[in-house]
N, C-alpha and C positions, 0 to 999 in steps of 0.2 A: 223548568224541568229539563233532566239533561238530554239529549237528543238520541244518544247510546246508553247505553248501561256500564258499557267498559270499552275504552281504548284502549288495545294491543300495543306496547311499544317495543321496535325492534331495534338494539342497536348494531351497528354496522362497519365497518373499518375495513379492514386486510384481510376478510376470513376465506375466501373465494371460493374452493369447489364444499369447505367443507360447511358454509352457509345453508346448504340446499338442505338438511337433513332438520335443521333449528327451524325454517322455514316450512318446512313439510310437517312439525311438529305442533307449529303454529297454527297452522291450517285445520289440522286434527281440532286442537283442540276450542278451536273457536265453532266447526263443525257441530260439536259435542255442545258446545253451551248455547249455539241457535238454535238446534232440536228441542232445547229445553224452554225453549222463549225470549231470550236474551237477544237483545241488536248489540252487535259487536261491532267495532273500528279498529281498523287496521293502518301504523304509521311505520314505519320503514326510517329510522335517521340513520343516513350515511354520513359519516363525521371522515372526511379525507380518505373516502373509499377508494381504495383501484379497481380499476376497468375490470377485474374478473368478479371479483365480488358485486360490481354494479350488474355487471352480464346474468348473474345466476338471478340475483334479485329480478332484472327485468323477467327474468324468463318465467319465473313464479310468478310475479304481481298478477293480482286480476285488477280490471279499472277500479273497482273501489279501493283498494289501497292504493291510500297518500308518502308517500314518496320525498321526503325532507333533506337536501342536500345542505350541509352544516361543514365549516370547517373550525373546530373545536379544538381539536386533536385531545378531548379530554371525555369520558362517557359519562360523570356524571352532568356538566354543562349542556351535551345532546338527551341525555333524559329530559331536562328542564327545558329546551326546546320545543318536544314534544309534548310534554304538558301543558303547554303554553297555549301550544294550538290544536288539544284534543278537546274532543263534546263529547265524552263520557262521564258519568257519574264516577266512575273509578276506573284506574291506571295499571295494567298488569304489565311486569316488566321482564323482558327477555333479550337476551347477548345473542347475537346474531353464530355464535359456536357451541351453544348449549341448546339444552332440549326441555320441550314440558311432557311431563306426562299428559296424556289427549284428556286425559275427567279434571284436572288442575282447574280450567278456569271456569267450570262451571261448578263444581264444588268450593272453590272459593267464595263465588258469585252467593251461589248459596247461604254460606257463612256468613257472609253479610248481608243477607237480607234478614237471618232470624238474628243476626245481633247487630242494633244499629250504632254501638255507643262508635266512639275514634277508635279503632283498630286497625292496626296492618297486619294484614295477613300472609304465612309464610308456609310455604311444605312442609313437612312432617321431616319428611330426608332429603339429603342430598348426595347424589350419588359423582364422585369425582373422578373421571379419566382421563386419559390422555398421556399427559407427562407423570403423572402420580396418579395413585387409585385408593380413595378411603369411599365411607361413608359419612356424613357430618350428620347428625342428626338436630335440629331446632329445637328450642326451649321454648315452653308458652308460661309467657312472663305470668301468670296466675297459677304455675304449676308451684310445688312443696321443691322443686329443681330449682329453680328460677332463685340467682343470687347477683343482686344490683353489682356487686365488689367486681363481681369477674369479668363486666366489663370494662375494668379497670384492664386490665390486659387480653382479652382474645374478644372477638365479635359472634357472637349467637346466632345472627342471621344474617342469610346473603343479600343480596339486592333484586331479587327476582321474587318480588312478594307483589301485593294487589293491594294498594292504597286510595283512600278518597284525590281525585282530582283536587280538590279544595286544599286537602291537607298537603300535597306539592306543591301547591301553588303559594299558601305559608310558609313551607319548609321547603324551598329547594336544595338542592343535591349540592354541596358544596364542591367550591373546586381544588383540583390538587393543586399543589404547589410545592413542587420540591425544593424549589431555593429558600422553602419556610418550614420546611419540613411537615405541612399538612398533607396527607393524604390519605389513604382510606375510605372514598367516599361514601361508600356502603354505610361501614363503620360510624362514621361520622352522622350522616345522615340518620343512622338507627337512634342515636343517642338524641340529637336537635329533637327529631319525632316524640319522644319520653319526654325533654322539657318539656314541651308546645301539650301535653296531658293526653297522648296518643300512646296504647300497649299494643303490645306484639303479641297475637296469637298465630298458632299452627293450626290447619286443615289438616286432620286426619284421616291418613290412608293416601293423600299425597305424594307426589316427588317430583323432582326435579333432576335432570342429569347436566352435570356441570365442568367442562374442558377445560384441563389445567394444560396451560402453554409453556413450551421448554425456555421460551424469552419472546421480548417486542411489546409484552401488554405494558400497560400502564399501573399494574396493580402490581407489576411483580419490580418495574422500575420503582414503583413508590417504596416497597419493602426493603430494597437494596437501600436505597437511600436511608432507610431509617426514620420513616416521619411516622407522625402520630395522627389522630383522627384533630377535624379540627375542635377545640374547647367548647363544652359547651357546661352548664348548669347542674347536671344531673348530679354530678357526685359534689357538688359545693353543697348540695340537698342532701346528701348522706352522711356527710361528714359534719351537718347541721343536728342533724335527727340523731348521731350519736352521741352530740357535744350536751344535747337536752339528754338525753337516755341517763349521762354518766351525771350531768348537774343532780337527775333527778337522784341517780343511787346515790350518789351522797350527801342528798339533804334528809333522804327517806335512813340512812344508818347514823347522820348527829341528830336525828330527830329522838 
């Protein structure tokens, strides 16, 4: 049995004063999910952080959060870090620049306790500012919405969802590599999860607030460069299931 119920992962880099708000957010909402009964863990991965960004963090930690110095320079490889060495039963994942709503991870929590099948679970919305301001809203892959093809080109959900510990530890976060032109880890990762027989649901009534950076991420160097998520199985399954679909129309019309 696992010794927490969910480990909090935070990741960490360059973000310095504006840390302290993602961190405060954190706080709220792990607050919210102890009230409810839940033991929660707290890990902090600094992947080549600077001293300001370390500074805000020291000043927030309380002694029970764990503290991961990593020099990665990539955040999906610092996920898989802390996966590695958390004792929760499931993984909630948060960018040291973005926010959770404070009921996120006890609604979550919840969610998966009355549904136990492999699910990752995702916010309803996502709210984007910073350099750019949309909404993104999530698909829940058993919705009449939900179309396998379109992940063929855009991604459905961010990487700030609540997964089984187990199921990272099968599927970890692949790494970018632009000289291969893989990147996307999120992306990537969403799809690996689908092979491995894991669906994506949304917790409704949810959200997430998510800081688009004007340059320096990783994700926005991946895009520049052009690369794709890395390959995986999914759509070799869909283009499988249509090759039977169309065998089948035309044995059922010379029949």
């Amino acid at each position: 049995m696992a010794a927490f119920d969910v480990t909090i992962v935070i990741n960490a880099h360059r973000e310095g004063l504006i840390a302290a708000p993602s961190l405060i957010s954190a706080s709220r909402a792990k607050m919210v999910a102890e009230k409810n009964g839940y033991k929660v863990e707290t890990f902090v991965v600094q992947d080549r952080a600077d001293d300001l960004t370390k500074e805000v963090i020291g000043e927030w930690a309380t002694p029970d959060v764990r503290i991961l110095d990593v020099d990665n320079g990539d955040p999906g490889c610092s996920r898989n870090d802390a996966v590695f060495a958390a004792s929760g039963e499931w993984v909630a994942f948060l960018d040291a620049d973005d926010l959770w709503d404070e009921h996120w991870l006890n609604e979550a929590l919840n969610a998966a306790r009355r549904d136990r099948r492999e699910i990752v679970w995702h916010p309803e919305v996502s709210l984007y500012f910073g350099a750019e301001s949309r909404i993104f809203r999530s698909i829940d892959m058993e919705s009449d919405e939900f179309e396998l093809s379109s992940l063929l080109v855009g991604n459905y959900w961010t990487v700030l969802c609540l997964a089984r510990q187990s199921l990272l530890l099968e599927v970890p976060h692949p790494a970018t590599d632009i000289q291969k032109k893989i990147g996307h880890e999120d992306w990537g990762w969403n799809l690996q999860a689908m092979e491995r027989g894991a669906i994506h649901k949304i917790v409704p009534g949810t959200g997430h607030g998510i800081r688009v950076k004007e340059s320096g991420s990783v994700m926005r160097a991946a895009t520049s460069a052009g690369v794709i998520p890395k390959p995986s199985n999914v759509f070799r399954k869909l283009l499988e299931d249509k090759e039977r679909s169309l065998t089948a129309a035309r044995a059922s019309r010379g029949s």
